[in-house]
C-alpha positions as CSV (number, residue, x, y, z in Angstrom):
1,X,-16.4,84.1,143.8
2,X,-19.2,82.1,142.4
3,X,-19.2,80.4,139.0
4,X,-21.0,82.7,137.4
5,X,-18.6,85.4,138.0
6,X,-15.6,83.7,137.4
7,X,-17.0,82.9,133.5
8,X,-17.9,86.5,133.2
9,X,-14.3,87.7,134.1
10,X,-12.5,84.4,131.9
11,X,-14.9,86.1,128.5
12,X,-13.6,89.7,129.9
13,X,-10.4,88.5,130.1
14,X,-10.1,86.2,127.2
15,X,-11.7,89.6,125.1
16,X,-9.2,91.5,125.8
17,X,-6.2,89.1,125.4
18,X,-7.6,88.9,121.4
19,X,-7.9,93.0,121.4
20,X,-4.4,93.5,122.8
21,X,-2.8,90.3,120.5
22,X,-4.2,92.0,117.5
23,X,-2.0,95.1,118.5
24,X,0.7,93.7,118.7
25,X,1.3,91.7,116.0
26,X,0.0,95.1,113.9
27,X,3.0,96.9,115.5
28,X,5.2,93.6,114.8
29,X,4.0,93.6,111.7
30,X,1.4,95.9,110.4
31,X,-2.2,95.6,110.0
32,X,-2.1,93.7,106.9
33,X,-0.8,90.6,108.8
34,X,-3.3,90.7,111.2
35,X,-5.3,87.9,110.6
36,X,-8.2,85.5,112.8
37,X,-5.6,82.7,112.9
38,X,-2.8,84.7,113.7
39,X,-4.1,85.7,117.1
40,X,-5.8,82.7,117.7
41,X,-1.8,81.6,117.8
42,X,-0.9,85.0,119.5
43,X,-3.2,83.5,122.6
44,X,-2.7,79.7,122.6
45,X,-6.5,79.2,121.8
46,X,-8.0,77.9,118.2
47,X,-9.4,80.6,115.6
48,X,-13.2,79.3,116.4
49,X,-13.0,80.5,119.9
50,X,-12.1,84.2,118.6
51,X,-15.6,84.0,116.7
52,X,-17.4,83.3,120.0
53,X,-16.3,87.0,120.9
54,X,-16.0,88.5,117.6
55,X,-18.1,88.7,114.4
56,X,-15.0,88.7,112.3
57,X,-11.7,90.9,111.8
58,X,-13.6,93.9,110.9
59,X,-15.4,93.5,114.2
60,X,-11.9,93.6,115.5
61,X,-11.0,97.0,113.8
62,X,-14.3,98.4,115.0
63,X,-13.9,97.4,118.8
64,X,-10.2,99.2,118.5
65,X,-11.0,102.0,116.3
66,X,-13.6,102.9,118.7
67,X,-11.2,102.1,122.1
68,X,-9.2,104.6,120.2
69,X,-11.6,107.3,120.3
70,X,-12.3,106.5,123.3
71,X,-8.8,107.2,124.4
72,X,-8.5,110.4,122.6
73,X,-11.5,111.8,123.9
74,X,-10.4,111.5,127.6
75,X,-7.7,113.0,126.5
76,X,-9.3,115.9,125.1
77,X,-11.6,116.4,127.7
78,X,-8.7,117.0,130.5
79,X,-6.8,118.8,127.9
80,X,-10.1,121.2,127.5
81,X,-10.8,121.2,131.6
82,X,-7.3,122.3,132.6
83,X,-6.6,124.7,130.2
84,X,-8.3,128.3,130.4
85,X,-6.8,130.4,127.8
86,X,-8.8,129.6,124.4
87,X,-5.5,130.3,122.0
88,X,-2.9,127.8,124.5
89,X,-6.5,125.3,124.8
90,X,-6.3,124.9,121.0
91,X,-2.7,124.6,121.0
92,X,-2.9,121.8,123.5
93,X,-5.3,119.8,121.9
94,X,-3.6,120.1,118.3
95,X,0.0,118.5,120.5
96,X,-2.7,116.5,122.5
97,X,-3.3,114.7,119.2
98,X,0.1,114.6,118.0
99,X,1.4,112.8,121.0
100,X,-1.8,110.5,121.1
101,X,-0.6,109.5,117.6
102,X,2.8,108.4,118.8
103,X,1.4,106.7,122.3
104,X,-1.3,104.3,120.6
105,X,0.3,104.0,116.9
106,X,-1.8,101.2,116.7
107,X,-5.1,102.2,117.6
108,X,-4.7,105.8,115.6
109,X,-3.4,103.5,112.5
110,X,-6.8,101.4,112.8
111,X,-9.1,104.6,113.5
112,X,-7.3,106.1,110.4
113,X,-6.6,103.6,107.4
114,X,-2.9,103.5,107.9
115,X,-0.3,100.5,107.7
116,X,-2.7,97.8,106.1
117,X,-5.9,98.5,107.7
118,X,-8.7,97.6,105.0
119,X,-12.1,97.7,106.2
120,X,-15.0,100.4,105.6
121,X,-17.1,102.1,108.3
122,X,-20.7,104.1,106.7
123,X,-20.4,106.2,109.9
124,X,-18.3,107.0,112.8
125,X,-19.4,106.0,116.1
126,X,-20.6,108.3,118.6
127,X,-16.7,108.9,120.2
128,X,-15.5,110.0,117.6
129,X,-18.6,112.5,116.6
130,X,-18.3,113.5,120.5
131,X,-14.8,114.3,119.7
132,X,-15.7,117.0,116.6
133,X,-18.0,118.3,119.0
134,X,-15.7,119.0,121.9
135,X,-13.3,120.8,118.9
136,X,-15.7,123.1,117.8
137,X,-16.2,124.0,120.9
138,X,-12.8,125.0,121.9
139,X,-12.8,126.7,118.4
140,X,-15.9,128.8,118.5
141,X,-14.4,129.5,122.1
142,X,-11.3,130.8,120.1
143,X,-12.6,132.7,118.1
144,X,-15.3,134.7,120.1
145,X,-12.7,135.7,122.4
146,X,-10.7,137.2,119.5
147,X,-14.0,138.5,118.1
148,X,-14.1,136.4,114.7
149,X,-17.0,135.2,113.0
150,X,-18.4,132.1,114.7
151,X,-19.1,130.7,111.3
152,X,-15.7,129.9,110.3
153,X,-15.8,127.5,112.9
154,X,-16.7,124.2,111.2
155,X,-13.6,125.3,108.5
156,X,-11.1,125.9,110.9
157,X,-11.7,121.9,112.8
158,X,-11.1,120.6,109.4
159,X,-8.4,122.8,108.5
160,X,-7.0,121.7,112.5
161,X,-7.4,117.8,111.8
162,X,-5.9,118.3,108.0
163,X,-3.0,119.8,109.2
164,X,-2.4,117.5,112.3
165,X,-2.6,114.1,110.3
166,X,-1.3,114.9,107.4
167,X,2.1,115.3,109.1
168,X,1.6,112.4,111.5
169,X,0.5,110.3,108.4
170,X,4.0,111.4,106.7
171,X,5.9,110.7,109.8
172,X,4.4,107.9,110.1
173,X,5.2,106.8,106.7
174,X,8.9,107.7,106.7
175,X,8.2,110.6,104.0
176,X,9.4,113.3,106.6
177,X,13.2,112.4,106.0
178,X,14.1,114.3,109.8
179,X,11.6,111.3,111.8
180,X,9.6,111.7,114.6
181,X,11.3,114.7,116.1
182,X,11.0,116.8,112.9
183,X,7.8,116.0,112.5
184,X,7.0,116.8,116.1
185,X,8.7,120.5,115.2
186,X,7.2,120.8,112.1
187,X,3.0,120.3,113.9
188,X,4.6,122.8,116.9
189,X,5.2,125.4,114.0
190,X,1.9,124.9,112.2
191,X,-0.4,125.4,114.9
192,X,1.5,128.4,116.3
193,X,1.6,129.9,112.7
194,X,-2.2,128.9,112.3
195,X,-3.4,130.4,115.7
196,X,-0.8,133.4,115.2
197,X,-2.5,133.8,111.9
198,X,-6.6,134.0,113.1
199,X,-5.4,136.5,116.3
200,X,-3.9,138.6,113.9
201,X,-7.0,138.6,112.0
202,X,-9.0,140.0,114.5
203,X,-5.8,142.6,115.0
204,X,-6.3,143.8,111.9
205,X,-10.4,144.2,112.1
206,X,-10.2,145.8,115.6
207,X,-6.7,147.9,115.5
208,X,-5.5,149.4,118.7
209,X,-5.5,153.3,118.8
């Protein structure tokens, strides 16, 4: 390996030692402690050398808020490929997302606000705006098989991600008094109630005989 190389896979190396300290003492911690000179310690290097890779700790946040999406939307996308039925598809993205949550409680804490992350973003990046896309999807899927309007589409995502992290942001918070478990229960229920709820709608239109 010629010198060149070497140096290129030290920086790729070295990059990812701050991105993975920065996790950890989040989950150690939360995201308020995380701090430049915290993971400069965290790594056994001095804070200046964490600027030669990174503008500053918002730069941070960004780089892992977008590994997150990055993350879910793999995840999403085998969901989506090995899963015909458009009802059990929708159900399997909504636990998808649920157990994503609980996997990378880091990276969905960053990509969400939660546990001291403070830092603005005007716009999402492109994963996560790939990610809407590949929901609307599977929901105008849903609901042309059960022969609903196709405009109700764009409601029903939000309604979806409302429902989804509003429980995992109590859970996560310690405001569902039963843990993870009930709150794993409680997002089962809501999206079988939810989906049971729009098939029955197009029951209702389109009664059998």
């Amino acid at each position: 390996m010629d010198s060149k190389k070497r140096r290129e896979r030290e920086k790729k190396r070295l990059r990812q030692q701050i991105l993975s300290a920065a996790r950890t003492i989040s989950l150690e911690e939360g995201w308020h402690a995380v701090t430049i000179r915290k993971i400069a310690k965290k790594i056994e290097y001095t804070p200046p050398t964490i600027y030669e890779y990174f503008r500053n700790k918002d730069d941070i946040f960004y780089t892992l808020l977008r590994m997150g999406y990055q993350k879910l939307y793999y995840l999403f996308v085998e969901t989506y490929q090995t899963i015909p039925d458009p009802k059990e598809r929708l159900f399997r993205l909504g636990t998808a997302y649920w157990n994503f949550a609980w996997e990378y409680k880091e990276l969905y804490q960053v990509m969400n606000g939660l546990n001291g992350v403070r830092f603005g973003i005007e716009t999402l990046p492109n994963e996560a705006k790939d990610i809407d896309s590949l929901l609307k999807k599977a929901m105008e899927e849903f609901l042309q098989h059960y022969h609903l309007p196709l405009e109700s589409a764009d409601r029903q995502v939000v309604l979806l991600w409302a429902t989804l992290h509003g429980l995992i942001s109590l859970t996560m918070t310690k405001r569902i008094g039963g843990g993870i478990e009930l709150g794993k229960t409680l997002c089962r229920q809501a999206l079988e109630q939810w989906l049971d709820q729009l098939s029955q709608m197009c029951n209702a239109d389109h009664p059998h005989p």
